[in-house]
C-alpha positions as YAML, in Angstrom:
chain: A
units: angstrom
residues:
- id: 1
  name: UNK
  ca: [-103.90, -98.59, 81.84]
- id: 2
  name: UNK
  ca: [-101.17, -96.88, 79.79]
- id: 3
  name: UNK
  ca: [-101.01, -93.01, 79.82]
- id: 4
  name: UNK
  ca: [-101.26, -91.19, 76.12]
- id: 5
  name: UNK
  ca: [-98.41, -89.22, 74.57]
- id: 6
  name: UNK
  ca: [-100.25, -86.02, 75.76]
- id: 7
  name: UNK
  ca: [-100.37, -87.34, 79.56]
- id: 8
  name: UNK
  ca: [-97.33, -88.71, 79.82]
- id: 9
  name: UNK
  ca: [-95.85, -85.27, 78.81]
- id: 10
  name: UNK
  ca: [-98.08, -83.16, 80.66]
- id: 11
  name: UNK
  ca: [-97.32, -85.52, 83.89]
- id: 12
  name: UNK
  ca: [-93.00, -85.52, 82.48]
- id: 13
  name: UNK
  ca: [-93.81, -81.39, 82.67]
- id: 14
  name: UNK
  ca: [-95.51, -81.12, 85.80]
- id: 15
  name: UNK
  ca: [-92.40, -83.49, 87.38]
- id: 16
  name: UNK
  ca: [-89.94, -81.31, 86.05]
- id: 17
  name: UNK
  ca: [-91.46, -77.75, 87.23]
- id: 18
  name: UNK
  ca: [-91.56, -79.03, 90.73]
- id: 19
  name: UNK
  ca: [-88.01, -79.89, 90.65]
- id: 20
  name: UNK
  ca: [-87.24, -76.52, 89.12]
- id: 21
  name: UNK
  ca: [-89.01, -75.26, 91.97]
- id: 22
  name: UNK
  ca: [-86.86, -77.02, 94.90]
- id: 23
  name: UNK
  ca: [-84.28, -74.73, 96.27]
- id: 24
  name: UNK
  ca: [-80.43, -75.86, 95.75]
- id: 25
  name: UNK
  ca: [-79.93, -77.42, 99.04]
- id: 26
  name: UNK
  ca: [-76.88, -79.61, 98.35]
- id: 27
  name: UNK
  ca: [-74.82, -76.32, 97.74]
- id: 28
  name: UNK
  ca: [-75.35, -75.64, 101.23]
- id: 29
  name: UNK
  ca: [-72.55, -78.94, 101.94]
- id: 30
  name: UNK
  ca: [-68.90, -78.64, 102.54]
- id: 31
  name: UNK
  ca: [-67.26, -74.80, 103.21]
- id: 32
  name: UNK
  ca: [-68.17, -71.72, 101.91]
- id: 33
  name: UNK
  ca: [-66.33, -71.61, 98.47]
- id: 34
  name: UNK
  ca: [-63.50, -69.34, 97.97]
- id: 35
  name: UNK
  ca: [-64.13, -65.90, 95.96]
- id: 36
  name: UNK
  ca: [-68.08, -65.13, 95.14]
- id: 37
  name: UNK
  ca: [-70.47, -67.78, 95.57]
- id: 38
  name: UNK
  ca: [-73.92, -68.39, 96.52]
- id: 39
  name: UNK
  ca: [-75.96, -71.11, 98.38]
- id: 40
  name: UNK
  ca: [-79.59, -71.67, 99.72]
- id: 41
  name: UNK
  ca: [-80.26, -71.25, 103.33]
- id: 42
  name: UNK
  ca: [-83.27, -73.94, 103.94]
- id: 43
  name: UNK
  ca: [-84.79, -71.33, 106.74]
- id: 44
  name: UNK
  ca: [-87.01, -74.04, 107.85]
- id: 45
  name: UNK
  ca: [-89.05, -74.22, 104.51]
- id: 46
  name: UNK
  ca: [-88.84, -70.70, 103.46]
- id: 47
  name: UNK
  ca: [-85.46, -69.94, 101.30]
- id: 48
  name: UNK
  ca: [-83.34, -67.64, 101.15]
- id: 49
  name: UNK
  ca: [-80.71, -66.40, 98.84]
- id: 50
  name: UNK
  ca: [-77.28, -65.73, 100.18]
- id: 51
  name: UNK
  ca: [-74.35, -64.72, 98.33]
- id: 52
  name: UNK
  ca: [-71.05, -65.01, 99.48]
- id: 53
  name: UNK
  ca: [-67.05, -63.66, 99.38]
- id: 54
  name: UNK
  ca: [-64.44, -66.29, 100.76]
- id: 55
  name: UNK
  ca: [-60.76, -63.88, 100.23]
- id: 56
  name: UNK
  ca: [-58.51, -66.57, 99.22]
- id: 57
  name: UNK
  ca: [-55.59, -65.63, 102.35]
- id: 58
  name: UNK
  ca: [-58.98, -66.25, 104.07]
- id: 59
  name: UNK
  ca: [-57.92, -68.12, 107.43]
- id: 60
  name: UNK
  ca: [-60.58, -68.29, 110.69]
- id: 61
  name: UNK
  ca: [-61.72, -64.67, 110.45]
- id: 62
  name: UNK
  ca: [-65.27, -63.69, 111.73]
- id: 63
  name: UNK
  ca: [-68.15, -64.05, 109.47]
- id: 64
  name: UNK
  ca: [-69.67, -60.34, 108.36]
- id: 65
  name: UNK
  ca: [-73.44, -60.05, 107.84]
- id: 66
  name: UNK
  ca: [-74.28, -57.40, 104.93]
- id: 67
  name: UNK
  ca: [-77.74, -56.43, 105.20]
- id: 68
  name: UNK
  ca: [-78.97, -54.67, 101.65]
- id: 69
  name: UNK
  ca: [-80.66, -51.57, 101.20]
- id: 70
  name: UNK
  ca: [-84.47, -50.89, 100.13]
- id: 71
  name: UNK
  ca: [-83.62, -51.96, 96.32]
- id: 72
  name: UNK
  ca: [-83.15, -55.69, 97.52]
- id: 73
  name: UNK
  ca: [-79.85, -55.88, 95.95]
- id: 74
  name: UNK
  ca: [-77.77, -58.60, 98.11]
- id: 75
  name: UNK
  ca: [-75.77, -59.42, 95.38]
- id: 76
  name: UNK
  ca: [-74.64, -55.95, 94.70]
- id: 77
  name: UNK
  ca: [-73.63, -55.50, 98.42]
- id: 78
  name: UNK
  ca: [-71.71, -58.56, 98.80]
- id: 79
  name: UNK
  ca: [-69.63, -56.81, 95.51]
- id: 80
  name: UNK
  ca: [-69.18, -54.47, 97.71]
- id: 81
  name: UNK
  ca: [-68.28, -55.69, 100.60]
- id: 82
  name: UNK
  ca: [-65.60, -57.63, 99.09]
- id: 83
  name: UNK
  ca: [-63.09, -55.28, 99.54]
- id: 84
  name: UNK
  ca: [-64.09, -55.02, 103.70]
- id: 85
  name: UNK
  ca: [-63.64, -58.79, 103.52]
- id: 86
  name: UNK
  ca: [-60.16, -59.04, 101.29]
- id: 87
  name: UNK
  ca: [-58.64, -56.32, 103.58]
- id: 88
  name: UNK
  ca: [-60.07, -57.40, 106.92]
- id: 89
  name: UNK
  ca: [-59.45, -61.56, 106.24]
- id: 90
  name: UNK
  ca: [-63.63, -61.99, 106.64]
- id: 91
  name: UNK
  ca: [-65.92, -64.35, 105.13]
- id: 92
  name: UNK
  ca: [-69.19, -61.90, 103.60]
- id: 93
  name: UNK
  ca: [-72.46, -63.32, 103.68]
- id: 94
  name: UNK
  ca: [-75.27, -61.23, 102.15]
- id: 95
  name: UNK
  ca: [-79.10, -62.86, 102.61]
- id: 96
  name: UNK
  ca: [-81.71, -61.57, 100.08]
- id: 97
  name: UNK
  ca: [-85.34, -60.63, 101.25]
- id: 98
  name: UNK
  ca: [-87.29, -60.06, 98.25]
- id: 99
  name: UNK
  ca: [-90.20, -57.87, 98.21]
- id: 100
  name: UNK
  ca: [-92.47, -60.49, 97.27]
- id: 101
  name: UNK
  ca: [-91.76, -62.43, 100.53]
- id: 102
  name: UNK
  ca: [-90.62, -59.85, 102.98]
- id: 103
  name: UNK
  ca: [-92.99, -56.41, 102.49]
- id: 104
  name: UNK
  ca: [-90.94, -53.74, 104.49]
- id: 105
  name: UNK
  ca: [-93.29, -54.45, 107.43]
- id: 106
  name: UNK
  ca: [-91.70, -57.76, 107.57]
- id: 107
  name: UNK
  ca: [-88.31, -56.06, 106.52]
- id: 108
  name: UNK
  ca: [-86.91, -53.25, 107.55]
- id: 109
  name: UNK
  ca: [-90.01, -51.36, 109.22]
- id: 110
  name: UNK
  ca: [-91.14, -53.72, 111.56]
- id: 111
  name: UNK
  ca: [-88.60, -56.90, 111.01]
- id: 112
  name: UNK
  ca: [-91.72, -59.07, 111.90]
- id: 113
  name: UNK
  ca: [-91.60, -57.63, 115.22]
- id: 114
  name: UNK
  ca: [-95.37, -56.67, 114.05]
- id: 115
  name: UNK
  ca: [-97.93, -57.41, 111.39]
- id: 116
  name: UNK
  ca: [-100.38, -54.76, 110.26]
- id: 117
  name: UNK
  ca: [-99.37, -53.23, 113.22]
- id: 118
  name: UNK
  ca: [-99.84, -56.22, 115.35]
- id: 119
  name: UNK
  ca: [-97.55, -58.19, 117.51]
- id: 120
  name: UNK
  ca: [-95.88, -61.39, 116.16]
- id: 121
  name: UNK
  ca: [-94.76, -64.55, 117.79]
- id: 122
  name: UNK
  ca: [-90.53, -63.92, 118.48]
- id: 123
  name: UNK
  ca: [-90.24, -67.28, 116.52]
- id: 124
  name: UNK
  ca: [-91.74, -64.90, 113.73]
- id: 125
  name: UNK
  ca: [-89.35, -62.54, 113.44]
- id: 126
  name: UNK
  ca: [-87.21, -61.88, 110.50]
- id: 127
  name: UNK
  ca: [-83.59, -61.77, 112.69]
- id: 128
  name: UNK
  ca: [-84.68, -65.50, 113.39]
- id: 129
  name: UNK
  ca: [-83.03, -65.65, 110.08]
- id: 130
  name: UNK
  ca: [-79.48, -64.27, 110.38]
- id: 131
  name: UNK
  ca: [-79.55, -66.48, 113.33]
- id: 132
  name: UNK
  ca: [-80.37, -69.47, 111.45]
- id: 133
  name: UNK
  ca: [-77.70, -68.35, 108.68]
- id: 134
  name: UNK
  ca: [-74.80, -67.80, 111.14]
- id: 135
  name: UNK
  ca: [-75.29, -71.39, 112.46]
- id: 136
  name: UNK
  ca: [-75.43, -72.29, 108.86]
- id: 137
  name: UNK
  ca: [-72.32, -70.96, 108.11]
- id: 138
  name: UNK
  ca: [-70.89, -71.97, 111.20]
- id: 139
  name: UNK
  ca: [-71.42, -75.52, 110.20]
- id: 140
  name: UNK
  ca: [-70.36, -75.28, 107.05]
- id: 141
  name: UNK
  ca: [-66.92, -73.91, 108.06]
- id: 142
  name: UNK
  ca: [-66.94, -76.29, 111.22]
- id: 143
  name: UNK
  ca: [-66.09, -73.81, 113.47]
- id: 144
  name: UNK
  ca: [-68.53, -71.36, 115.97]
- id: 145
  name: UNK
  ca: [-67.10, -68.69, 114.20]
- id: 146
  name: UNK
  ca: [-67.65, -65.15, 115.73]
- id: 147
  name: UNK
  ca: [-70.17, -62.89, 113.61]
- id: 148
  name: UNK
  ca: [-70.89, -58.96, 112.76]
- id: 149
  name: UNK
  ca: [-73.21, -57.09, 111.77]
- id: 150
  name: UNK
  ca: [-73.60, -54.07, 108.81]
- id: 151
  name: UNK
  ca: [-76.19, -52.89, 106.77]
- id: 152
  name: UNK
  ca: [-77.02, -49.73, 104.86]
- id: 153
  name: UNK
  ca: [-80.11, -47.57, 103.99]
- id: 154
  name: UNK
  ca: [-83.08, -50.23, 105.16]
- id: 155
  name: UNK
  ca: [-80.24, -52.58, 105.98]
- id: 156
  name: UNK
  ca: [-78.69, -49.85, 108.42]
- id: 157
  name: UNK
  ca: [-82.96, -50.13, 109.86]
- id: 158
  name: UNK
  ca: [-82.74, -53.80, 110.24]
- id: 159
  name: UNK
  ca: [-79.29, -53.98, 111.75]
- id: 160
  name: UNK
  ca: [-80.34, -51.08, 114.61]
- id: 161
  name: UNK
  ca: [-83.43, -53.35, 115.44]
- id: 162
  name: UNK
  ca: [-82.10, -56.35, 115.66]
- id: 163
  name: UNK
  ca: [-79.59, -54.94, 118.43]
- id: 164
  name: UNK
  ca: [-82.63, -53.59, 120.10]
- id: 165
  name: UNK
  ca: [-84.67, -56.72, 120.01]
- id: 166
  name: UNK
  ca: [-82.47, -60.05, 119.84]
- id: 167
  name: UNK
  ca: [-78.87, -59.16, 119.72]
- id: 168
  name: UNK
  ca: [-78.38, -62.94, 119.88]
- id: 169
  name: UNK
  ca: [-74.40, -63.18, 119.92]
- id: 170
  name: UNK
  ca: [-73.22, -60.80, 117.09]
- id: 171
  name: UNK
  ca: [-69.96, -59.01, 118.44]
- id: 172
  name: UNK
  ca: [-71.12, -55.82, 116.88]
- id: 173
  name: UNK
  ca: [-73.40, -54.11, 114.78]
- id: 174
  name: UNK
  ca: [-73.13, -51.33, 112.03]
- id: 175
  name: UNK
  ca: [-75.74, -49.34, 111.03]
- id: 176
  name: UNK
  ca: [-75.27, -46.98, 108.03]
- id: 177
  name: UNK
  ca: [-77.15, -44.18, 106.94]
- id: 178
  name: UNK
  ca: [-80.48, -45.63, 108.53]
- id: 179
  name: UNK
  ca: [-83.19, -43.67, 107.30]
- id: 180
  name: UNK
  ca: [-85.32, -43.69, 110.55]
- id: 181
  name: UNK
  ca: [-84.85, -45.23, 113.85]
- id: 182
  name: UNK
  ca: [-86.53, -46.21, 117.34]
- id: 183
  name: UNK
  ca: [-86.76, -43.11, 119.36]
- id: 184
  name: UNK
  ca: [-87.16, -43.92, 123.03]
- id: 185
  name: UNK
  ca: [-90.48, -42.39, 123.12]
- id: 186
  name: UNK
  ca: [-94.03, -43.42, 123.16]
- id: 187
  name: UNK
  ca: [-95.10, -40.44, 121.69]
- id: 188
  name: UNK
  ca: [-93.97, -41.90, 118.58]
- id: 189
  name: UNK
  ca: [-95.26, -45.03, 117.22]
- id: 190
  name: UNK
  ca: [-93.44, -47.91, 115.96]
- id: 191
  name: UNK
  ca: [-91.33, -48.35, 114.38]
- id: 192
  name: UNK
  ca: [-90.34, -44.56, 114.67]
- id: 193
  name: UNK
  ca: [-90.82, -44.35, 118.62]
- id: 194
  name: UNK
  ca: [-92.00, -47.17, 121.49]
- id: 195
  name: UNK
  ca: [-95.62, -46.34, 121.28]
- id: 196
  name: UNK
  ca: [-98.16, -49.47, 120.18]
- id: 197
  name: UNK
  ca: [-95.26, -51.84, 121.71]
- id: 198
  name: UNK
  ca: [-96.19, -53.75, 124.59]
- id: 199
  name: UNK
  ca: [-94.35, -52.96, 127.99]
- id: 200
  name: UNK
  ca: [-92.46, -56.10, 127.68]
- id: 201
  name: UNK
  ca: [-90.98, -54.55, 124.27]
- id: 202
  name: UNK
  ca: [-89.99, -51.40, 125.58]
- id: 203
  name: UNK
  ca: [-89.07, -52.46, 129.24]
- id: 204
  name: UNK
  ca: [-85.89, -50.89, 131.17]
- id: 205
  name: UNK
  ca: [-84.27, -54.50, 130.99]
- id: 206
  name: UNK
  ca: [-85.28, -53.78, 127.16]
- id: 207
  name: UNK
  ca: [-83.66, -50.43, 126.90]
- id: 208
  name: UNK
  ca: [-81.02, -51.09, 128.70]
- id: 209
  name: UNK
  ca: [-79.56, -54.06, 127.01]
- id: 210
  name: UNK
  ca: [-79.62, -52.15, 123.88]
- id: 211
  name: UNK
  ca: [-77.54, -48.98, 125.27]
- id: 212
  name: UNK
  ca: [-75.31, -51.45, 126.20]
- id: 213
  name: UNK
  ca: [-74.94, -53.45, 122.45]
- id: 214
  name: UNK
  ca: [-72.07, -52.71, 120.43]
- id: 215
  name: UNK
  ca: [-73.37, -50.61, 118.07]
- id: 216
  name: UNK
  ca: [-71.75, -47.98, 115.43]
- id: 217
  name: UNK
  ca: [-74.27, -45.16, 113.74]
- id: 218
  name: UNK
  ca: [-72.04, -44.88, 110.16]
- id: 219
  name: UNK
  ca: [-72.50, -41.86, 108.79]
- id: 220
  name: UNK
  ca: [-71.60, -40.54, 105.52]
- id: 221
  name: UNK
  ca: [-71.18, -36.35, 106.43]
- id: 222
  name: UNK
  ca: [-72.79, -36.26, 102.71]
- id: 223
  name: UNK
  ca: [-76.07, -37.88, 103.42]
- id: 224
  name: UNK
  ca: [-78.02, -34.52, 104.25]
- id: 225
  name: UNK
  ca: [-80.50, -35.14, 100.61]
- id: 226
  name: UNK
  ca: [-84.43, -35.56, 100.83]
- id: 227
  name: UNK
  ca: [-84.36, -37.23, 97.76]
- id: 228
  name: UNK
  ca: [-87.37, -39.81, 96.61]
- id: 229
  name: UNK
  ca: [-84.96, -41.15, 94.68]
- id: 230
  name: UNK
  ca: [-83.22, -42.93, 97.11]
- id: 231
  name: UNK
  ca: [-86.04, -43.87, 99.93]
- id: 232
  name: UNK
  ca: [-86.10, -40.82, 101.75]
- id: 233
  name: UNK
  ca: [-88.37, -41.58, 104.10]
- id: 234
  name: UNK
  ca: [-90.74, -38.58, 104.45]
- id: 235
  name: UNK
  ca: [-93.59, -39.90, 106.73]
- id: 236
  name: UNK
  ca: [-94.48, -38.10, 110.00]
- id: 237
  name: UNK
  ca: [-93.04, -40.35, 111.72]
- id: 238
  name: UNK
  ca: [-89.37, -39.86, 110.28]
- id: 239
  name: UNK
  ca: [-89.76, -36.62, 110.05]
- id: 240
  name: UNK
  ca: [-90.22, -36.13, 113.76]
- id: 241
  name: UNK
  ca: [-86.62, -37.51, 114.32]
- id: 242
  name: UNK
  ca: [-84.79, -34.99, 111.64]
- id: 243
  name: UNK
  ca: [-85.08, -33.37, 108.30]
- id: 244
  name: UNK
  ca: [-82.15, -35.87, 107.45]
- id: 245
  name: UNK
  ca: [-80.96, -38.65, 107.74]
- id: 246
  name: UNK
  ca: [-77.67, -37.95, 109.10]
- id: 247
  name: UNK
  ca: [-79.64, -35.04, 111.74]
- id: 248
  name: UNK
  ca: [-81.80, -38.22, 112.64]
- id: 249
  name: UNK
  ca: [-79.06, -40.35, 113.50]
- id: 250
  name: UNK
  ca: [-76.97, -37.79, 115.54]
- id: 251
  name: UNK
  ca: [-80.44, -36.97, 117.29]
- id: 252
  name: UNK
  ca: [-80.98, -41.01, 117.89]
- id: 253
  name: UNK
  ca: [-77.79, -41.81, 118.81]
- id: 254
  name: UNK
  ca: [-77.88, -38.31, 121.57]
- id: 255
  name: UNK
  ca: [-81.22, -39.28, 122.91]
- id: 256
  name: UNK
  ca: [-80.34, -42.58, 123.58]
- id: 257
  name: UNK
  ca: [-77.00, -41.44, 125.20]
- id: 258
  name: UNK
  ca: [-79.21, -38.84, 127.35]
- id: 259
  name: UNK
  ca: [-81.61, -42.11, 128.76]
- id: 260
  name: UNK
  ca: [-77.89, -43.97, 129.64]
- id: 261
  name: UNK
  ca: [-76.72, -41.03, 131.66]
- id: 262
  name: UNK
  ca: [-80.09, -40.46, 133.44]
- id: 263
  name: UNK
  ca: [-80.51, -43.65, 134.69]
- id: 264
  name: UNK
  ca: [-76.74, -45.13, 135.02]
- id: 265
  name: UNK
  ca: [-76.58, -47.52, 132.39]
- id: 266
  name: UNK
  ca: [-73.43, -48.33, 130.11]
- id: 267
  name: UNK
  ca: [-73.46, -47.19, 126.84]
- id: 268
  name: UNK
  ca: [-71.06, -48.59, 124.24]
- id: 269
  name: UNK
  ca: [-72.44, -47.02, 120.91]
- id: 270
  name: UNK
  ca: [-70.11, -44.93, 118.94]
- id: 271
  name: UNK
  ca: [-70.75, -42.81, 116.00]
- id: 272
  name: UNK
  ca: [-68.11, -42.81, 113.31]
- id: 273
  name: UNK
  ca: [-68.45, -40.63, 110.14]
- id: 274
  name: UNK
  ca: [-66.55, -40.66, 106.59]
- id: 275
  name: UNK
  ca: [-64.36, -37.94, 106.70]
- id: 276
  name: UNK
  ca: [-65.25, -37.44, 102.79]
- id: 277
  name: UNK
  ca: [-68.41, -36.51, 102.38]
- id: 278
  name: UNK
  ca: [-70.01, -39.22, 101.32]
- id: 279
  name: UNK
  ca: [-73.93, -38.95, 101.06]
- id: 280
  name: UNK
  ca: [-76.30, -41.76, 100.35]
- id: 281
  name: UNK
  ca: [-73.98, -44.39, 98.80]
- id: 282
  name: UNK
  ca: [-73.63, -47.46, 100.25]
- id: 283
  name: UNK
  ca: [-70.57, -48.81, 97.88]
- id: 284
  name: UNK
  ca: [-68.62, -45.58, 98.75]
- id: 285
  name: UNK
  ca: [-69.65, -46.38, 102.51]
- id: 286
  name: UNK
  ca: [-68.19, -49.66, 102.36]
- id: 287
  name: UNK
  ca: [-64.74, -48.38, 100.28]
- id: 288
  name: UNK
  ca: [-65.09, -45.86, 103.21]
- id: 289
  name: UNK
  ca: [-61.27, -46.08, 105.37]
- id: 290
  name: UNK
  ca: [-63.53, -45.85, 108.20]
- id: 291
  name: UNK
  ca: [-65.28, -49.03, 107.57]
- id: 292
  name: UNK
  ca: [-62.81, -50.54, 109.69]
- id: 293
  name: UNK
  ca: [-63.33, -48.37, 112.91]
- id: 294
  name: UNK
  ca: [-67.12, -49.34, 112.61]
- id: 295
  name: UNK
  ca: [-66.59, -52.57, 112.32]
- id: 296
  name: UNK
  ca: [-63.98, -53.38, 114.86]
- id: 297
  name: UNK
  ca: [-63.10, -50.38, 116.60]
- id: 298
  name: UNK
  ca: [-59.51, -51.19, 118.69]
- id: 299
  name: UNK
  ca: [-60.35, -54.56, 118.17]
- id: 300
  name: UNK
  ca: [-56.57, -55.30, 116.59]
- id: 301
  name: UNK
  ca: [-57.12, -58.93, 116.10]
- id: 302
  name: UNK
  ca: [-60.33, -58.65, 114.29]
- id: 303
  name: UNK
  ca: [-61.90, -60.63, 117.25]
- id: 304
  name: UNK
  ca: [-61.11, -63.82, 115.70]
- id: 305
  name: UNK
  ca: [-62.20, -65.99, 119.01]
- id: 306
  name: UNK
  ca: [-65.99, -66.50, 119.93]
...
């Protein structure tokens, strides 16, 4: 039996609205294009924006992942990180998580450590997908490319966490201007403290790995504000930690330095702050001179190997 004008077209409609639907998969083939670009991470069935920067003297440099701030603006922080990846010879790769998939729980409070304050499944946490995106790229450019870390605001949140809980094998992270961190305490809760975590979470194999990740607090010497405008997170919890941000991170990175000494561990964090006083910006953070230090430290080479 034939189908009527009317059908055919609704059934032509319905076709074409699921194909609009499908993410853009085959730009995910061949290298990462030189200058801005963009592709579709698959993320096993859940996709994800990332935009790109390729510089064009761009040889076998590290890959940088830029973690955006609470306004969910990944394409505005790959603009900005284009001059960290034009003067340090880096490919930029900045993943989107929209607020209608990734609630801050899932984001940069929790990371999908937890779920309405419950415990997830590891295979259900967000940083499963920078890992999936650095083997991404690592295909694409055929080579196990070494990776970073750096994020600002909530970005700086998810960066710190992800060093905490699955460092996987970034060679460093940068966390900038995080508005609240993990206290090693369980008099706080999480994700402001170690209490509600289960002792596997919070563990002295736990705490010490993370003393001992590369990790650089960024501070703009500006970012003293309690502004709304900006995110300033003025809960209990963050408030316990500092009046500001930048008090909370020198408290963080001190109290975490004070558990190292106690108990003998290494700790390789380092705190490096704009000498202009930069306050809650992160575009002048990453035109910052001392992006560089943060990123690499004496690393001369710019850790090119694996």
């Amino acid at each position: 039996m034939s189908l009527t004008r009317t059908a055919r077209g609704a059934a032509l409609r319905a076709v074409l609205l699921m194909v609009a639907a499908l993410p853009a998969f085959a730009e995910t083939t061949g290298k990462i294009s030189t200058g801005p670009g963009h592709f579709v991470l698959a993320n096993e069935g859940e996709p994800i924006d990332v935009f790109t920067y390729k510089p064009p003297t761009y040889e076998k440099g590290p890959i940088l992942v830029v973690i955006h701030g609470s306004d969910r603006d990944a394409e505005d922080y790959r603009n900005d990180a284009i001059s960290i990846a034009e003067r340090l010879e880096v490919i930029v790769v900045a993943p989107l998580f929209d607020r209608e998939r990734f609630s801050d729980e899932r984001y940069k409070r929790g990371c999908g450590v937890t779920k309405d304050g419950k415990l997830q499944p590891k295979d259900k946490w967000t940083f499963n997908v920078i890992v999936r995106l650095v083997a991404k790229v690592r295909e694409m450019e055929g080579s196990k490319l070494a990776y970073y870390m750096i994020g600002h605001s909530g970005g700086g949140q998810f960066v710190a966490k992800m060093a905490m809980f699955m460092p996987d094998e970034a060679k460093g992270f940068v966390a900038a201007n995080a508005g609240s961190n993990v206290f090693p305490t369980r008099e706080l809760k999480f994700p402001y403290g170690l209490g509600g975590l289960p002792e596997e979470l919070h563990s002295d194999e736990i705490l010490r790995r993370f003393c001992a990740q590369p990790l650089t607090l960024f501070l703009g010497t500006g970012d003293v504000h309690q502004l709304e405008s900006d995110s300033f997170d003025f809960s209990p919890g963050a408030m316990a930690q500092g009046p500001t941000r930048l008090e909370r991170n020198h408290n963080f990175f001190n109290e975490m330095k004070k558990m190292a000494s106690q108990h003998g561990w290494p700790f390789a964090w380092q705190i490096v702050e704009t000498r202009e006083g930069v306050a809650h910006d992160g575009a002048r953070m990453f035109h910052a001179p001392e992006v560089e230090k943060a990123l690499f430290g004496n690393c001369k080479d710019r850790c090119r190997t694996p």
